[in-house]
N, C-alpha and C positions, 0 to 999 in steps of 0.2 A: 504494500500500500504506500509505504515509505517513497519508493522508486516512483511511482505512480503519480503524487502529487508533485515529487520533483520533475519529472519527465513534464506533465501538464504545465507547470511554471517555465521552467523552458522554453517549449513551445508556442506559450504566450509573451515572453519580453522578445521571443525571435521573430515572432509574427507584430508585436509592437514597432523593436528597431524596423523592420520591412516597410511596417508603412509610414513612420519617420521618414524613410530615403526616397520612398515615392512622392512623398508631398513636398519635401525639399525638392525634387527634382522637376517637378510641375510646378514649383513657384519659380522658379529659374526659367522654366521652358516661357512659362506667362511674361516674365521681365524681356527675358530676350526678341519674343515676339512682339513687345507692344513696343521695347526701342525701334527694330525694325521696321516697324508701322509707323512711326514718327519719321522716321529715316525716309520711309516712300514718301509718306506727306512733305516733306521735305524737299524732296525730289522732283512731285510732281509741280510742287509751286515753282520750283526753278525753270519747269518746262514749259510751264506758264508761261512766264516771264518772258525765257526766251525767245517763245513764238510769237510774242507781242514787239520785243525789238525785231525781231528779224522783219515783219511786215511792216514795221516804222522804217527801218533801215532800206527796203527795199521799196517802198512805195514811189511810184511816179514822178511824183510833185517834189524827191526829194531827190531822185536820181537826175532830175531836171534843174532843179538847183545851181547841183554841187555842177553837172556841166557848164553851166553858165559861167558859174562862179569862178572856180577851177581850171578850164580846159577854154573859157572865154568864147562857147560859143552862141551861134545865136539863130535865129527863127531864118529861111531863106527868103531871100525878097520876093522870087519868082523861083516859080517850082515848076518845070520840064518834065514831063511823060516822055520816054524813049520807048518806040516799038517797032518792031520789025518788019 
């Protein structure tokens, strides 16, 4: 009977520690997945961003500008069709 109750104690602090290292291990898993999610969110606002200057950067009225500005050119007085 001796054995018996020790065996039972045993098997319940070893089934205790077990699920100690499970739930440690799922709060760890929770942390690193919710940084990770911050880190997408993160991410995703930079590719915001970025698509927003790329079409400020590329838009017409800007690319006509800097030619002006720039490169000093200008509208043609008279415009010529060439065709064959």
């Amino acid at each position: 009977m001796n054995l018996a109750v020790v065996l039972v104690w045993l098997v319940v602090v070893v089934s205790a520690l077990v699920q100690i290292g499970v739930s440690h291990g799922h709060r760890q898993l929770v942390q690193q997945w919710q940084t990770l999610e911050k880190h997408s969110d993160a991410l995703q606002q930079e590719q915001t961003q970025l698509v927003l200057e790329l079409a400020a950067l590329t838009s017409y009225s800007r690319i006509d500008q800097r030619a002006r500005r720039e490169l000093n050119m200008i509208e043609p007085q008279q415009v010529r069709i060439l065709s064959q």
